[in-house]
C-alpha positions as CSV (number, residue, x, y, z in Angstrom):
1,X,-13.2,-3.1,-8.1
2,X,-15.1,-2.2,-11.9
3,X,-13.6,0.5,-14.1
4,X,-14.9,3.9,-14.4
5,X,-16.6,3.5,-10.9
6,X,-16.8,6.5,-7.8
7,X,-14.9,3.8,-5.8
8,X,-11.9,3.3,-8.7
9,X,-12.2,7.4,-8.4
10,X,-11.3,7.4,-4.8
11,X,-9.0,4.7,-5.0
12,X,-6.8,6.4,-7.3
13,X,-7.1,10.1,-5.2
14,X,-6.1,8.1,-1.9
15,X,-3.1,6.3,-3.6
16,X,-2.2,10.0,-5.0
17,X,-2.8,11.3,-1.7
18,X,-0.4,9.0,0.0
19,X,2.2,9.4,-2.2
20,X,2.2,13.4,-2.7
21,X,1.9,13.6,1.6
22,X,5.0,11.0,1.5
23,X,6.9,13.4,-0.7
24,X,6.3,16.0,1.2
25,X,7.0,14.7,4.7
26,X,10.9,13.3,3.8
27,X,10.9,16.5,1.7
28,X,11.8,15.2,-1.9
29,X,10.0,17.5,-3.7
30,X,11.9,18.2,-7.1
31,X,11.3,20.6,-10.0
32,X,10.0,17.4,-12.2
33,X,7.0,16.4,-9.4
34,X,6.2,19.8,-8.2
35,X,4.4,20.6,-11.0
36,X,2.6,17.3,-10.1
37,X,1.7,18.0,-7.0
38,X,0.7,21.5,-7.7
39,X,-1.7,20.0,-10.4
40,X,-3.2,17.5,-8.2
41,X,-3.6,19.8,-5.1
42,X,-5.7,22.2,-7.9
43,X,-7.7,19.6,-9.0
């Protein structure tokens, strides 16, 4: 996969995706990723 490419792009929002839905799901959302997750559900 090249840098700065659409697919490195979605790469990194379904790795993000995954992760954030993962911490969700067995509910280990803390005070230090919320803001995380707020920031990437807003972007």
């Amino acid at each position: 996969m090249y840098k700065n490419t659409i697919d490195e792009r979605i790469n990194e929002l379904v790795e993000k995706k995954g992760a954030m839905a993962d911490l969700i799901i067995d509910g280990k959302v803390t005070s230090q990723n919320k803001s995380q997750l707020v920031e990437f559900l807003l972007s």
